[in-house]
ZAMARGU-4260 file (C-alpha; in steps of 0.2 Angstrom, whole numbers, plus 5000, padded with zeros to 4 digits):
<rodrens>
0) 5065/4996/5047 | 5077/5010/5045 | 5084/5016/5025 | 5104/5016/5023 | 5101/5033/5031
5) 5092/5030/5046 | 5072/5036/5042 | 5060/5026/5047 | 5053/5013/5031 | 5034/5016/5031
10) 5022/5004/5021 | 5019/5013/5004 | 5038/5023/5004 | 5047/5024/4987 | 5064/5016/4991
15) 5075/5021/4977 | 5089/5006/4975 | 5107/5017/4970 | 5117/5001/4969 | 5104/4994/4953
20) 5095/5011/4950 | 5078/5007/4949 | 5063/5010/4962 | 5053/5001/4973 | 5039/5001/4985
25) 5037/4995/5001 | 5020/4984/5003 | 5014/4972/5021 | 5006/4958/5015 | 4999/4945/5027
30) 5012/4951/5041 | 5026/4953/5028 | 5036/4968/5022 | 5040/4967/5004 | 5045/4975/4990
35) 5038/4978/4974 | 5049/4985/4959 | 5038/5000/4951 | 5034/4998/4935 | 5034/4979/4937
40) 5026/4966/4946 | 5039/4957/4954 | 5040/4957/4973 | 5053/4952/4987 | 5054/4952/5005
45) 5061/4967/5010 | 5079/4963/5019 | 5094/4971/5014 | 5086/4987/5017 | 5102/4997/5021
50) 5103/4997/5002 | 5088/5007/4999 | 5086/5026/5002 | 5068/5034/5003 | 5063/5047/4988
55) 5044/5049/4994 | 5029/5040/4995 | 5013/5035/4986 | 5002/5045/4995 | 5012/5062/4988
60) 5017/5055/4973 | 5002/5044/4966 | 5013/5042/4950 | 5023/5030/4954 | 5010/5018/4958
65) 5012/5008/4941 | 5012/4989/4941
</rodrens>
């Protein structure tokens, strides 16, 4: 998977959402990229990843990893 710029999505990026503002992070469970909206719970399946930018990850920035 590629961001709307062209890097490379890893499993636990921050993927920041400009269209809806918020933040997410990217999960594989069971074979399956997902999603998961920080601060929240909720997870998708990551697909319309051309809408996301990446801002970091969890492992530089253990802050974000709020559920």
């Amino acid at each position: 998977f590629q961001d709307r710029k062209g890097e490379k999505i890893f499993e636990k990026d921050i993927l920041f959402n400009p269209v809806f503002g918020d933040y997410w992070v990217c999960e594989l469970d069971h074979g399956c990229w997902l999603v998961r909206l920080i601060g929240d719970n909720y997870r998708t399946l990551l697909c319309d990843v051309e809408e996301f930018e990446i801002v970091g990850n969890l492992y530089d920035n253990p802050e974000y990893d709020k559920e």
